[in-house]
N, C-alpha and C positions, 0 to 999 in steps of 0.2 A: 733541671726542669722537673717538675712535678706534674704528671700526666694522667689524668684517669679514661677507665674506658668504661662504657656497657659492656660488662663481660661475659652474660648471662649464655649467649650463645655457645660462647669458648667453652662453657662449663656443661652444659645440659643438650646443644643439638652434635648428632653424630658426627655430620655431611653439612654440606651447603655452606649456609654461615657459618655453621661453628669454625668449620676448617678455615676458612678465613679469620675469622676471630684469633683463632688459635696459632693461628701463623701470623699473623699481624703482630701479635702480643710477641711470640719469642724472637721474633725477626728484630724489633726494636730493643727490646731487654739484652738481646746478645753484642746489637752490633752500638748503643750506647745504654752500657752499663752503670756509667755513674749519674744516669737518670732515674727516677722513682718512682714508679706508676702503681697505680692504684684499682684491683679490679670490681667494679658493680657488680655486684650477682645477688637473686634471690638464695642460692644456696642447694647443694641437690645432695642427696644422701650417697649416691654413687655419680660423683664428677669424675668430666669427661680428660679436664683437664687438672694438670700439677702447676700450680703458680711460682711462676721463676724468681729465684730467691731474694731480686730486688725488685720485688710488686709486695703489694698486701691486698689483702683478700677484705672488700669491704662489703658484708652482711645485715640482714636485718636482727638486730638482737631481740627485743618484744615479743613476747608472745602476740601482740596485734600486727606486729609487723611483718612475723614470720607466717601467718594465718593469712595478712593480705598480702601476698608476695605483687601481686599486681598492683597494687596501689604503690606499696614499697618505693617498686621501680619508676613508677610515673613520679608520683609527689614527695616522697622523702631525697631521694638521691638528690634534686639541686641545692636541699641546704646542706648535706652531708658535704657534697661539693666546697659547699662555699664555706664549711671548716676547716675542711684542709690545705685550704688556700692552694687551690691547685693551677696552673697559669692553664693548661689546657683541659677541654673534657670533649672525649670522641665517641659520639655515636655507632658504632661499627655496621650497626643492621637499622638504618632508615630514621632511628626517633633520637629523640633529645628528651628529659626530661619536663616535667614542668617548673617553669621559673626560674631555672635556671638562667637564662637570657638577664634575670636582676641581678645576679651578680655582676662583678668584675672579670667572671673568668671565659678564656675565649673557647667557643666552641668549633669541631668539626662534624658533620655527620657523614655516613657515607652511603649512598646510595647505589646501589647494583643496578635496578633495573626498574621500568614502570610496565612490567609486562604486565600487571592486572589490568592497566589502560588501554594496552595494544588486544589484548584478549582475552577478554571478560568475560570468557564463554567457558574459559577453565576456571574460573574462581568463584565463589558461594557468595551472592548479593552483600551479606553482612560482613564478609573477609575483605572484601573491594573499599565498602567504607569506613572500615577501620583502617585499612591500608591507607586510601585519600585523607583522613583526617591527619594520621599520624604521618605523613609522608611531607606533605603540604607544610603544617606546622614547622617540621625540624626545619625543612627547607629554608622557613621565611628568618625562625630566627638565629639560624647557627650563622656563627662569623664565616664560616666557608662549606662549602659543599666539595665531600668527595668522589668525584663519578669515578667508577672503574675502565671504563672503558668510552670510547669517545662517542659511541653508540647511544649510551645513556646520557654522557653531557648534550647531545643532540636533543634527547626524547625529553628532558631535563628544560631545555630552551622551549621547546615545542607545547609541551602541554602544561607546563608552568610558572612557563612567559618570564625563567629565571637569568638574569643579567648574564650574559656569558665571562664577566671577569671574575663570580661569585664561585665561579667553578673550576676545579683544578681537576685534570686525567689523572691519575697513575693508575699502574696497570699491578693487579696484585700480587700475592708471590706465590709460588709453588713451595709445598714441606720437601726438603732438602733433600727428603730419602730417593723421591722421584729422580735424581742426579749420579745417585750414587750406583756402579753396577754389581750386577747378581751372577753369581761364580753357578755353576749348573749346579752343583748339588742341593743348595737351596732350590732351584726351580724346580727337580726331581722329585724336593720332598713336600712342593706344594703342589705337582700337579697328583703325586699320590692323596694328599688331604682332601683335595676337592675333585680326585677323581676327572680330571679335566683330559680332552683328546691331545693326539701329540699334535695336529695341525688347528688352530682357529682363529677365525675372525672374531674382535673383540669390540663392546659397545659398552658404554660406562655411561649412566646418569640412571636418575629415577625414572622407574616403566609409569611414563604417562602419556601423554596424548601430542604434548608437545614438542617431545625430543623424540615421534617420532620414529619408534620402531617399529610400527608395523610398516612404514615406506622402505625402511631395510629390509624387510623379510619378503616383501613384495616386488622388491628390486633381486633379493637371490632369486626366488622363484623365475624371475622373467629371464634373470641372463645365467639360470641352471648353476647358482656358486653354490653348491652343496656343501661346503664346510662347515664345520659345527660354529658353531656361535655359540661365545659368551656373553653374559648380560650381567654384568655388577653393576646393582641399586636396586634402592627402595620399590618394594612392591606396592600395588596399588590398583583400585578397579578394572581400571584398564588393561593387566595382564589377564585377566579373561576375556577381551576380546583380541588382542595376544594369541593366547592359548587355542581357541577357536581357529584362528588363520591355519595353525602349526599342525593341528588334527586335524585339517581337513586339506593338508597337503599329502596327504596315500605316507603318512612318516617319513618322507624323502627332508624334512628340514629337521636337524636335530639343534635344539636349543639350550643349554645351562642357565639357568639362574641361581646368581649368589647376590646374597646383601649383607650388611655390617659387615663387612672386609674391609679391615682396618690397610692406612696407608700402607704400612711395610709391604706387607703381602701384594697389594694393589701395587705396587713397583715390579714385583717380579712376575704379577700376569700382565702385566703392559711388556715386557720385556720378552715372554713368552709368543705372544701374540702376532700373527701376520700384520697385520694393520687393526687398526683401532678407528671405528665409523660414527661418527658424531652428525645424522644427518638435520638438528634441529631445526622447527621452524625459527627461532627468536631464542637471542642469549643476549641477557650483560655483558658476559662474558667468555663462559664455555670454556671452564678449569680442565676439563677432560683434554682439549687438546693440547694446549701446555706442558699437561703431565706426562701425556702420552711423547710428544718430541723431546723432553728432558729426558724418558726413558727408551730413548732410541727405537721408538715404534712409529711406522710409518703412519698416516693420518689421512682418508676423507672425509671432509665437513663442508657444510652447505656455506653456499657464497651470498648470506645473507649476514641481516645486523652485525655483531661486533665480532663473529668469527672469522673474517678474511684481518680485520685486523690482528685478533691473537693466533692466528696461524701465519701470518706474513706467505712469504714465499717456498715456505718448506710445506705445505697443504694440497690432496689434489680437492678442489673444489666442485660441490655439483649441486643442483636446482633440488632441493630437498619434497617439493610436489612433484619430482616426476622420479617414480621407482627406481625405470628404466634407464634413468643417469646412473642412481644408484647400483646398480647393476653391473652397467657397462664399467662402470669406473671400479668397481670392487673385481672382475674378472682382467681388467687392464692392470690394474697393482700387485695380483695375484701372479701375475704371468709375465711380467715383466721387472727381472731383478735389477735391471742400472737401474730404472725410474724407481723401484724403494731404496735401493741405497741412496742416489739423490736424496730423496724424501727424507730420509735418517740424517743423512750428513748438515744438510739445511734446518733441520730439527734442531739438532742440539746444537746450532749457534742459537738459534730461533728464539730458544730455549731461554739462555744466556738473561733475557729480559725480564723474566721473572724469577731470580734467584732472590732469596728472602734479603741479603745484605742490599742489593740495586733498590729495591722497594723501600726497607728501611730507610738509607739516607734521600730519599724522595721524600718519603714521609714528614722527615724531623726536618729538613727543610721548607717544608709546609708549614709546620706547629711554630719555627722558627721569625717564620715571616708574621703569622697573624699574631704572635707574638710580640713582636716588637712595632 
């Protein structure tokens, strides 16, 4: 089979989609090899990623092509497509090209989430309707829709009234390394790098508004969990009002921030870690807790959108608006070790559901069907 993807994310975003992208791609390339895939990219001077030895890297050559990388990607890829006679083409992040649909060839797009719909208070008027334009389209004309989580197959039905058989779940995969465990001297020599305490509570996503850290910090303060806290992700305005909370607790909460900490590393401080707090309001998904039960780290996360789904039964769950859950449940996991080993042991069967190879042949049995 001859498969192409948008691979632009694989190559140029750190986090978020890329990681998906990027795990999408070697999960398929490993687990069938004598398929042939083909990756879209504008091209980055420092990629993020190495293309696996049966894809080819397909670029803009022109100097007008390489100039409009944006147009490249919208208007050139569907005839580029449609030379290569490719039986499938996957959107990975939301869009589809244009005219593509005039081909013969079938397409997938994948869809995470429509949280710009749910809350359009975090996103810039003009990002919303690039989002709705570009979202909507792929939707209407891909031969299938891939929701990641059943979350967004719902919000998917809900606000754009899309046929529920149009729409297939698979839940995405976690990078491998998340799986594999870390012998203490590796831990030893990362917690010397980053200077990290011997005891803490760990929180993983971008510092914004909607995952939601300052109801963690607000939650220690109430039920007195003085333990350090880590924070790996992306910075962003919002860690000054962050910052503000944190000073004006008399320095009784001490904080870490770290960002671009590549997976490896991010395996052995989840492994490090008391528990790992994901208290967001609204996820597609919510890759953190995933990552965290495949690395034997126990897990609270709010019992909202699609996190009770990706944490199943290995999760303690709490009301992400009220601190004071987060609080009590962070001093109850803390202080209670059968209820974390629980939490661990259920974890990494948990786990189980997102290894790259289970994803994979989901996948290709997808491409298989609208294929034929």
């Amino acid at each position: 089979m001859r498969i192409g993807f948008d691979a632009k994310r694989a190559f140029n975003n750190a986090a978020g989609l890329g990681n998906f992208s990027r795990n999408s791609i070697r999960a398929l390339s490993r687990q069938f090899p004598n398929d042939r895939y083909f990756l879209f990219h504008p091209g980055n001077s420092n990629p993020l990623f190495k293309a696996p030895v049966n894809s080819s890297e397909i670029k803009p050559r022109s100097i007008l092509w390489k100039t409009l990388k944006f147009g490249w990607r919208s208007f050139r890829v569907g005839e580029l497509a449609k030379k290569l006679d490719l039986d499938i083409y996957h959107g990975l992040s939301h869009e589809l090209p244009i005219w593509i649909e005039n081909s013969n060839i079938k397409t997938v797009v994948t869809i995470h989430d429509l949280i710009y719909l749910r809350y359009p208070e975090y996103y810039h008027r003009i990002d919303r309707k690039i989002y709705d334009q570009k979202f909507r389209r792929a939707c209407k004309v891909a031969t299938c829709i891939h929701a990641i989580s059943e979350q967004t197959k719902q919000d998917l039905m809900t606000y754009f009234f899309i046929p529920e058989d149009k729409i297939k779940v698979i839940y995405q995969s976690i990078n491998p390394v998340f799986f594999e465990r870390i012998d203490d001297e590796k831990k030893l020599e990362l917690r010397k790098k980053y200077q990290l305490p011997a005891k803490f509570i760990l929180s993983v996503g971008t510092v914004e508004p909607r995952k939601n850290l300052l109801g963690l910090l607000e939650g220690m303060v109430q039920s007195k969990a003085y333990v350090p806290l880590v924070v790996v992700g992306k910075l962003t305005d919002y860690q000054l009002k962050v910052q503000k909370f944190i000073e004006a607790d008399l320095n009784r909460l001490e904080v870490f921030f770290l960002s671009q900490i590549p997976d490896d590393e991010l395996a052995v401080i989840y492994q490090m870690a008391e528990v790992m707090v994901y208290p967001s309001f609204f996820e597609g998904f919510g890759l953190p807790v995933a990552e965290a039960q495949a690395s034997g780290c126990p897990v609270i996360t709010s019992h909202t959108s699609s996190l009770p789904e990706v944490g199943g039964d290995a999760a303690l769950y709490i009301n992400p608006l009220r601190p004071e859950a987060i609080g009590n449940a962070l001093t109850t996991i803390l202080s209670d070790a059968t209820l974390r080993e629980s939490l661990v042991a259920k974890g990494l069967i948990n786990a189980q559901r997102y290894t790259p190879a289970n994803f994979a042949r989901q996948l290709k049995h997808l491409y298989n069907t609208i294929a034929e």
